[in-house]
Each structure stands twice: as C-alpha cells, then as structure tokens.
C-alpha positions as CSV (number, residue, x, y, z in Angstrom):
1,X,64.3,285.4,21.8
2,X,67.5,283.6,21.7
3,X,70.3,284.1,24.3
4,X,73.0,285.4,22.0
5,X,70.6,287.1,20.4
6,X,69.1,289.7,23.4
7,X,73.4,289.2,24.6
8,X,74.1,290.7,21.4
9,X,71.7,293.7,22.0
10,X,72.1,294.3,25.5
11,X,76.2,294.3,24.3
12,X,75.3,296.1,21.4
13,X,73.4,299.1,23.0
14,X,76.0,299.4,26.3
15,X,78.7,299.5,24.1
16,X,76.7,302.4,21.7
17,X,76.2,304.1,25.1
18,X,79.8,303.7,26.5
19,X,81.0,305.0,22.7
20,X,78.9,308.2,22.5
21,X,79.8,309.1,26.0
22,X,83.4,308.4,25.3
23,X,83.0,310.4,21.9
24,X,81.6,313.7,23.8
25,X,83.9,313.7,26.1
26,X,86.9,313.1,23.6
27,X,85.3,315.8,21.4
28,X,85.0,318.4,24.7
29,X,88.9,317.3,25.7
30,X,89.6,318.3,22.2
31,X,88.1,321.4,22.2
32,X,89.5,322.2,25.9
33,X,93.4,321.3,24.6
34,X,92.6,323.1,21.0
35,X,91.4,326.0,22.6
36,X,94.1,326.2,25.8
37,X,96.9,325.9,22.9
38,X,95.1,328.9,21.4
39,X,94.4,331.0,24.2
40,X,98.5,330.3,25.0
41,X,99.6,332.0,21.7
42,X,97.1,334.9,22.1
43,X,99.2,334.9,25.6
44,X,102.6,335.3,23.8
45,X,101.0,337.8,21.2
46,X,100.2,340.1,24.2
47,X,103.5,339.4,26.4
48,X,105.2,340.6,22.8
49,X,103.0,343.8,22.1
50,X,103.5,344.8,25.5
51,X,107.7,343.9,25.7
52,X,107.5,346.3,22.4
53,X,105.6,349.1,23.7
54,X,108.2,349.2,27.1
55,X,111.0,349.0,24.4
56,X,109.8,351.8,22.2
57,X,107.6,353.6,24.0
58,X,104.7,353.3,21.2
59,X,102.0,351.1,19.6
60,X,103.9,348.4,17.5
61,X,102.9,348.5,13.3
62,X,100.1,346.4,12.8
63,X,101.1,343.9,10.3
64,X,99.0,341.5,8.6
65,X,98.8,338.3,9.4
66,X,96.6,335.3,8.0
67,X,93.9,334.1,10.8
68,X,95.1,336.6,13.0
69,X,93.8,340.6,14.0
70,X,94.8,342.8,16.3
71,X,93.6,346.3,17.0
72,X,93.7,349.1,19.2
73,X,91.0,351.1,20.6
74,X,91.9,354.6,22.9
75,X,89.4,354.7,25.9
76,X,89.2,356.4,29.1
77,X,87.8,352.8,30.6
78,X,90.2,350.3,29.8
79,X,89.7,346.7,30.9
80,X,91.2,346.3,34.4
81,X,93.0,343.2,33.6
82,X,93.5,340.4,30.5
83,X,90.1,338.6,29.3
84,X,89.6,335.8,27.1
85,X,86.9,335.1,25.4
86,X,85.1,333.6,22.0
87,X,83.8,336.3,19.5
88,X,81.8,336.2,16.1
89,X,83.7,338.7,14.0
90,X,83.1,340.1,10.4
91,X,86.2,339.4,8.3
92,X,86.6,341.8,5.2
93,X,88.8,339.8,3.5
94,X,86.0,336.7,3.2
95,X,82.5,339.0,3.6
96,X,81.5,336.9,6.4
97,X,81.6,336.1,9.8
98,X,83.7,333.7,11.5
99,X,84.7,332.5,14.9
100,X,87.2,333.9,16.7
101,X,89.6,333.6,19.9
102,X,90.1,337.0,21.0
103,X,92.3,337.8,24.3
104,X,91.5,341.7,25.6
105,X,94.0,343.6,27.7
106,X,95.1,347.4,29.1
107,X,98.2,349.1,28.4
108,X,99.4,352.5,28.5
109,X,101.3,354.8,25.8
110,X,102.7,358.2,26.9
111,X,99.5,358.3,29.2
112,X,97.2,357.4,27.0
113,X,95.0,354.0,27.8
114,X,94.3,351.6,25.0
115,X,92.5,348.2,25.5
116,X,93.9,345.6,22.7
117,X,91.9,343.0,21.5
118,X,94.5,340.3,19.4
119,X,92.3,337.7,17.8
120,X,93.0,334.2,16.1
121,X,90.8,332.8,13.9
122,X,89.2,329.6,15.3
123,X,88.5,328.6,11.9
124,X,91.1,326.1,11.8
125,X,90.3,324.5,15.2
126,X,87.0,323.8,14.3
127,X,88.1,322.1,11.1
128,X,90.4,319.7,13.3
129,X,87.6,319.3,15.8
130,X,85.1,318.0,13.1
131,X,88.0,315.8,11.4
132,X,88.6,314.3,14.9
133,X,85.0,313.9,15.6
134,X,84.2,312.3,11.6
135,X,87.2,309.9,12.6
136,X,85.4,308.9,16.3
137,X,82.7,308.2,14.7
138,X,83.4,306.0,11.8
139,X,86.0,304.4,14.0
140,X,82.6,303.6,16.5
141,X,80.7,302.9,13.5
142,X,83.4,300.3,12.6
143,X,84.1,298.7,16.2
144,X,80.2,298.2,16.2
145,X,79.9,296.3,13.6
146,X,82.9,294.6,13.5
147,X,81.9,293.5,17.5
148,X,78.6,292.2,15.9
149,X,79.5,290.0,13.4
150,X,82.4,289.1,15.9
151,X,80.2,288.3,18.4
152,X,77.4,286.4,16.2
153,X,79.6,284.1,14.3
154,X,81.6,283.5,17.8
155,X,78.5,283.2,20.1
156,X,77.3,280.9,17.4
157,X,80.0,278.7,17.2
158,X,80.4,278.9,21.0
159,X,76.7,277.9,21.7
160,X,77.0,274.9,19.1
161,X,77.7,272.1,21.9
162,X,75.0,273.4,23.7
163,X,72.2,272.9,20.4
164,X,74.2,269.6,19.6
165,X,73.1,268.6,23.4
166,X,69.3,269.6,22.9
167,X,69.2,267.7,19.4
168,X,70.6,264.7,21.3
169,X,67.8,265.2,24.1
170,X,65.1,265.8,21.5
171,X,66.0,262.3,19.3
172,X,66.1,260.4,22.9
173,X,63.8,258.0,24.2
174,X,63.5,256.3,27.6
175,X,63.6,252.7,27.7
176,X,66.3,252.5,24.6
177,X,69.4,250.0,25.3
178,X,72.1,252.8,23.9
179,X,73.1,255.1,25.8
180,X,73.1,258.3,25.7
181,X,76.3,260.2,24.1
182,X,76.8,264.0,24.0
183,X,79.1,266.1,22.0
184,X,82.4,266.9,23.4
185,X,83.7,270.0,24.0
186,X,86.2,272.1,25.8
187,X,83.7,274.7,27.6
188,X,83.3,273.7,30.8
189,X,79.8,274.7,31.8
190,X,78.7,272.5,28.8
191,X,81.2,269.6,29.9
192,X,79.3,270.2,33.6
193,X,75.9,270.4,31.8
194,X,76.8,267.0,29.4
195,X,78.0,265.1,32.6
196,X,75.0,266.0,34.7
197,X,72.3,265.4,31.4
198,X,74.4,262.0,30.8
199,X,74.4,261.2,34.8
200,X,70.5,262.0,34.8
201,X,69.3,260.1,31.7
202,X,71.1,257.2,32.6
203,X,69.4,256.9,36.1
204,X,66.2,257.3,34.3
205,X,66.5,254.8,31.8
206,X,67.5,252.5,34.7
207,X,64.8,253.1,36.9
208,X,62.3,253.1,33.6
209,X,64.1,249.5,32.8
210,X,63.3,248.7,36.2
211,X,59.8,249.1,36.4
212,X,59.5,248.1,32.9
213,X,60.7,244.6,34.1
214,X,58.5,244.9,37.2
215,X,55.9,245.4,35.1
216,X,56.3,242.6,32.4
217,X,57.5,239.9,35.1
218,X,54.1,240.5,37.4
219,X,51.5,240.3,34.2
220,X,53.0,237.3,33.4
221,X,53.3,235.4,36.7
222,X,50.1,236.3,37.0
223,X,48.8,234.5,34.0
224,X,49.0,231.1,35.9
225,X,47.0,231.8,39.0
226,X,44.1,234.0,36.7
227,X,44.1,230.9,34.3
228,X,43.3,228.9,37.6
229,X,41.3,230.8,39.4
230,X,38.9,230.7,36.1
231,X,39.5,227.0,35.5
232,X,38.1,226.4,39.0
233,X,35.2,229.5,38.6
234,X,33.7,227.7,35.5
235,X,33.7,224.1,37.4
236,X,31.6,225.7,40.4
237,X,29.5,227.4,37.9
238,X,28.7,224.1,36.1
239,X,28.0,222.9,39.9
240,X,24.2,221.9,40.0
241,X,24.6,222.2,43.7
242,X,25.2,226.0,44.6
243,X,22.1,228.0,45.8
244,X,21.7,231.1,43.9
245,X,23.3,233.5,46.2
246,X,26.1,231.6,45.6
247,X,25.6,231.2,42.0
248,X,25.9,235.1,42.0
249,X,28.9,235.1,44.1
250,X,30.7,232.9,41.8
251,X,29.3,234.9,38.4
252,X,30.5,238.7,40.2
253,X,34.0,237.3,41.0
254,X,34.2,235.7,37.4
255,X,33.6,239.0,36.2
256,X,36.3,240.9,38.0
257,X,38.7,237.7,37.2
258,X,38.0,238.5,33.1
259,X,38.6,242.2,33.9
260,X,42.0,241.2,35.3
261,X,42.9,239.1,32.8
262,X,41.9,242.1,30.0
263,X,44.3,244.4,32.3
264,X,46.9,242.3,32.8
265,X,46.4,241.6,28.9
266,X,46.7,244.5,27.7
267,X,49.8,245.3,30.1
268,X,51.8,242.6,28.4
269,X,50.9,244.2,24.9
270,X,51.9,247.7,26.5
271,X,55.0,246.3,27.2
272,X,55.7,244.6,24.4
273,X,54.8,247.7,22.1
274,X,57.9,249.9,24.4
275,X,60.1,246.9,23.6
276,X,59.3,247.2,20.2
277,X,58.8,243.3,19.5
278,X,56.3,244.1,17.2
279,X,58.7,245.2,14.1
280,X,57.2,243.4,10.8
281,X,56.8,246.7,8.7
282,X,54.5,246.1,5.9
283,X,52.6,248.7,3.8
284,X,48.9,248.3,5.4
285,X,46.2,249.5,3.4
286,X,44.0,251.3,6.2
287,X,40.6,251.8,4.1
288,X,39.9,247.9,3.9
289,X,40.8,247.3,7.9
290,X,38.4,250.2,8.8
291,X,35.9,249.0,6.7
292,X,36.9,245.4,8.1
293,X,36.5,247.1,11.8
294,X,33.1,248.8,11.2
295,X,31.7,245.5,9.9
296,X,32.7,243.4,13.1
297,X,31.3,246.1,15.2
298,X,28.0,246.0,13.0
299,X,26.1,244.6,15.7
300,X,27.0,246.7,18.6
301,X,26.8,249.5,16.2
302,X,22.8,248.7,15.3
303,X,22.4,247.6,19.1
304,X,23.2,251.4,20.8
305,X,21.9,253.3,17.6
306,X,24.9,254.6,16.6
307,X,25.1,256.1,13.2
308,X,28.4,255.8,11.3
309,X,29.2,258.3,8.7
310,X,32.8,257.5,6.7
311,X,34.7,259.8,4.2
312,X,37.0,257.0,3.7
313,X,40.3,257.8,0.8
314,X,43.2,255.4,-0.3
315,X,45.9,255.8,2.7
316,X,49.6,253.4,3.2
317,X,50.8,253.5,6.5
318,X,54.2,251.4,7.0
319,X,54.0,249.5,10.2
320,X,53.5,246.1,11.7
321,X,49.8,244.8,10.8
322,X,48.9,243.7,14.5
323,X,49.5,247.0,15.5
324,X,47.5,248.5,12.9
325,X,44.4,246.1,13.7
326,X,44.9,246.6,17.4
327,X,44.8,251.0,16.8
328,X,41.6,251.0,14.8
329,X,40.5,248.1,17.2
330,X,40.9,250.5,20.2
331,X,40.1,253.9,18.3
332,X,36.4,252.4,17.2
333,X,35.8,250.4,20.6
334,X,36.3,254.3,22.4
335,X,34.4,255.9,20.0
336,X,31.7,253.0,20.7
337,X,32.1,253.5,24.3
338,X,31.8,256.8,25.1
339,X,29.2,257.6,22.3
340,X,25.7,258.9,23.2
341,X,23.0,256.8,23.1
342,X,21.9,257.2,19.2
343,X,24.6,259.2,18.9
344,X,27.3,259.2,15.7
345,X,30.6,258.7,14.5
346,X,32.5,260.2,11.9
347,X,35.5,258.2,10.6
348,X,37.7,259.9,7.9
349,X,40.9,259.0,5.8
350,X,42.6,261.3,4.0
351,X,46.4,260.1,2.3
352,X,48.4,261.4,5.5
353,X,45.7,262.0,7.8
354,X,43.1,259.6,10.2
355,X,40.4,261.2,12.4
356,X,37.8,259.4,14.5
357,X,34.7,261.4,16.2
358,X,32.0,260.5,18.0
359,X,29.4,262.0,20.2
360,X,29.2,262.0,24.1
361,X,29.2,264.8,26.6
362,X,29.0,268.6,25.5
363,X,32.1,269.8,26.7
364,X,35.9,268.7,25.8
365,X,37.8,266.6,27.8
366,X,41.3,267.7,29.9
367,X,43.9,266.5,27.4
368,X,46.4,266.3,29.6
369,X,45.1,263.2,30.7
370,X,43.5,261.6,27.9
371,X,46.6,259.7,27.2
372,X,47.7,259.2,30.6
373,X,47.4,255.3,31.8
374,X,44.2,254.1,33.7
375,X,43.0,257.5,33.6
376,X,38.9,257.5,33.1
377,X,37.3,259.9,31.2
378,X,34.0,258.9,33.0
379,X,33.2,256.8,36.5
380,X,32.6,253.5,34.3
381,X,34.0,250.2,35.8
382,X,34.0,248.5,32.5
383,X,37.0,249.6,31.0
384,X,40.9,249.9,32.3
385,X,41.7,253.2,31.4
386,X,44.5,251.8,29.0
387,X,42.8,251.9,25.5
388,X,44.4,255.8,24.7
389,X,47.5,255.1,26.5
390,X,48.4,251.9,23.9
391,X,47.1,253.9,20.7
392,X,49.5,256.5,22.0
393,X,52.3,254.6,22.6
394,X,51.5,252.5,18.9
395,X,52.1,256.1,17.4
396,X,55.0,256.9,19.2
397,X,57.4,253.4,18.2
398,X,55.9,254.8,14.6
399,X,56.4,258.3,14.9
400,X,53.0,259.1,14.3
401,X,51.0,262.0,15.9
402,X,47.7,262.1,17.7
403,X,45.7,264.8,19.0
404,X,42.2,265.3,20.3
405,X,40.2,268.4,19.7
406,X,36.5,268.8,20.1
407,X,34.7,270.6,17.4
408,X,31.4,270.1,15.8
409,X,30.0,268.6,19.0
410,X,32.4,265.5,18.3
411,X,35.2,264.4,20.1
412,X,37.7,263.7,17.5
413,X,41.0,262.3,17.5
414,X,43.1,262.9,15.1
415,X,46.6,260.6,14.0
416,X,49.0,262.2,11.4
417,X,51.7,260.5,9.1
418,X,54.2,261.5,6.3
C-alpha cells in the first residue's frame, strides 16, 4: 500500500469520526437551545395566565391559537409546583398525533384548584432540527470529499520529488563516470534525503572506481611475472636432467600457474565488460553460434556421454559479437561441467528467449549465490568460480535478464531479451 494512500484513509476515517461526533453533538445542542427557547415561552404563557387570573379573579377565555393548547382540568390534587415535560398528543384539527412541549402548573380560582397544562407544538422544532441536521451532513459529505481529492492530487504532487528520486536510483549504476543528479525541490526532508542519496552514491562509485582500478592494475602487472614464471616452467620441463619427483614438482606448479593465468584472464575480461570496452553492436544471429558452440564441444560432449537435445528457432540479439561468443562459450562449458556423467542438456531458442539445462545433482542450487564471484557450486578445484558472474555481468551492460530455476530434473538458466 502506498504512503498517501493508507495517509488518506487513516485521515479520511478520523476526520469521519471527528464529523459524526461533532454532528451529534451539534444536533443535541440544537435540540437543547430549540427546546430551552420553547420551554421559555411556555414560561411566559403561564406567568400571563396566572397575572390574568390575580387581575380578574377567573380563568382567562381560551382562545385558539395555531401550534399551541392550553386547558384546564379542576382536581382536588393539583401538581405541587410547575413541570415540564414532552407529550404525544392527539390533535383534532390534523387526526393525528404529534409532539408536544407541554409545561403543567397549579393555580387557584375562588378556591377552587386547577392544574393547567399549556402546550406548543414541537412540530416546527423538529422540522428545523432535521433541516439543520440535512445541512451537517451534506456539508460533511462535502468537506469529505472535497479533503480527498484535496489531499490526493496535493499528496501526489507533494510526493513527486520523492518518485523522481527513486526513478533516478533505479536507472543508476555503479561504476558510471556521471554523476548522479536528483530533482530539485523546495521540501526539505527530500532536499535532506537528495543530499544524503547524492553524498552516498558518490562515495560508492568512488570506492567501486577504486577497487575497480585495484583490480585491473594487479591482473595486469601480473601478466609479466605468470608469462615468466611459465617461460622458465617449460624450459625445466624440457630438462632431461630432473628426476621424476621433480618432474612432478614442476608439472603441479605448472598447473596452478595456468589456473592463475585463466583467473587473472578472465579478471581483465570482467573488467573490461564493467568498463564497457566492448561496444561494437551488431545484430548476431544466435542459432548459427550455438550450433558453432555445440560442434567445438563435440568431443568433450561424446567423451562424458552427454546427450544434447536442441529446440533451436531464428533469434537477433543486438550486442558486441565477442561477447556473444564468450556467453554461449561459458553457458555450454557450465552446463558441460556440472553435468552428470551420461547425463543431458537441453538448449532452446525461442525469438526473445534463451534457456540452457543440464543434469547434475537432484536438488536446486541457492540462487543467491549462483551469480556471486568465485562462489562454487561444488568443492571442484578446476574452475574459478567466475564463469556465472561474467555471463551476468554480459547481460547487465545489455540489459538482458537471467534466471535459474530447476525444473524437470534440469538446472536451467534462462536469459530474456526484447
């Protein structure tokens, strides 16, 4: 859920509460006031009826008048002292009931007790109180939705630096000369969160740059000693002289000498590939290279017993051609690798879409570190670890995708392109 989104509920539902609360107690105010005002006339009815009965000595006339009733009703147990109070009356003049604000009282004529009841018809005050409670609500109804559209359109255009800033983050990548530039704005938690991104990125790039450098600088200084030391390891092997112990010395420490140089080789073509030098885009037709591929692995195919099976379709990619023999290069050497002994591989190539699988061990790997550098799906010695990490890195200076799944009993990886 989005921020302004659940803002704009949480706002929307206090606000609702805070409004009906305010409506019920407007709407009992009302009725309070309405009422008091009503029960203050009855008052003056009374103070009149009795001013009239100390004047004259008798019951006044009782005179009709519209909403209002008053009657008088001899007793020998009149009311002690003045009650209001709401009635339902009949009214004659309608044939129904109504509401009513009656006020009851004593009074004496020429000894005689009477209890008056003078009424007002409440008819009127109810009438208001609707009309005032139909106007609350349609003015709530109205600040409602007037405060959510205000609030969507503003918390949209309020949040807009903040989405600018997380497209910027999305479309950058390490390692990039430009730097990085944010929108500006004039809210100054995103200015603090632009500076701090802006502060952050660059000290990454720089220490990325760094090691980057590190990194290219060290595989090629040590070119020149490797190319030595194996210049010197194939004269003492071609030395008639050495004993056999030492003739295995020398053959175990030209091994680990060609392992360094493939590491350090394929080091330099990591770093190359993050510096982009490879950048001759050509259309490359990929159904020729693979077949090219499986028929230079033909022989170490036939040796382990592999069986190949291809579904192979027309498919264009656009990038550089060494970079396209050296993915399929790596993709068919791991699927060689890790294969079973007379095991399989299933290669197919659909307009958009490559997938590779072989079989190998009966469970998936942790994908979270297939791609990661030197790390070894298996305790081999044979192989640097580095194979995945350049045919991920090949897809991402092309945005390409590549996953791994494992389904069928195959470990496939899969590489996607528009």
């Amino acid at each position: 859920m989005k921020l302004f989104t659940k803002y704009n509920r949480v706002n929307l539902l206090a606000t609702t509460i805070i409004f009906l609360l305010a409506s019920i107690a407007f709407s009992v105010l009302i009725t309070y006031v309405l009422v008091s005002q009503l029960d203050e006339n009855l008052d003056i009815e009374r103070h009149e009826i009795k001013n009239y009965i100390e004047k004259y000595n008798r019951l006044p006339e009782t005179i009709p008048v519209k909403d209002q009733y008053t009657s008088y009703v001899l007793t020998n147990d009149p009311p002690k002292k003045k009650k209001f109070a709401t009635i339902r009356a009949y009214v004659a003049e309608s044939h129904e009931y109504e509401m009513q604000r009656a006020v009851v009282f004593p009074i004496t004529v020429n000894g005689q007790s009477y209890s008056v009841t003078v009424a007002k018809s409440m008819e009127g005050t109810d009438d208001m109180i609707r009309s005032v409670i139909a106007i609350t609500l349609i003015t709530i109804c109205t600040i409602l939705v007037v405060s959510f559209l205000t609030n969507r359109i503003l918390l949209r255009k309020l949040w807009q630096p903040f989405y600018g800033t997380v497209d910027k983050l999305k479309n950058y990548r390490i390692g990039r000369l430009e730097k990085i530039e944010f929108p500006q704005t004039d809210i100054d938690e995103f200015s603090l969160l632009n500076s701090t991104l802006e502060s952050a990125t660059g000290k990454a790039n720089e220490d990325y740059l760094l090691l980057k450098a590190f990194t290219e600088n060290a595989s090629h200084e040590l070119q020149t000693p490797i190319a030595v030391i194996r210049s010197k390891l194939d004269v003492l092997i071609q030395d008639e002289q050495l004993t056999e112990t030492q003739s295995s010395l020398v053959e175990e420490a030209y091994e680990h000498i060609r392992k360094i140089t493939k590491l350090n080789q394929s080091l330099l073509l990591l770093a190359k590939i993050e510096n982009r030098q490879f950048m001759e885009i050509t259309a490359v037709a990929l159904q020729p290279l693979i077949i090219a591929k499986l028929k230079q692995f033909k022989e170490l195919l036939r040796h382990k017993g592999i069986d190949v099976i291809v579904d192979l379709q027309e498919a264009t990619v656009n990038m550089d051609p060494y970079l396209a023999d050296v993915l399929l290069n790596n993709l068919l050497s791991n699927a060689i690798r890790h294969n079973a002994a007379n095991g399989s591989i299933k290669i197919t190539l659909a307009p958009h879409e490559l997938s590779m699988g072989n079989s190998g061990v009966d469970h998936a790997l942790d994908n979270s570190q297939l791609f990661v550098r030197f790390s070894k799906t298996s305790n081999a010695a044979e192989y640097n670890g580095l194979g995945l990490s350049i045919i991920k890195e090949i897809c991402a200076v092309n945005n390409y995708s590549i996953g791994y799944s494992f389904r069928e009993r195959l470990h496939t990886f899969t590489l996607n392109w528009k």
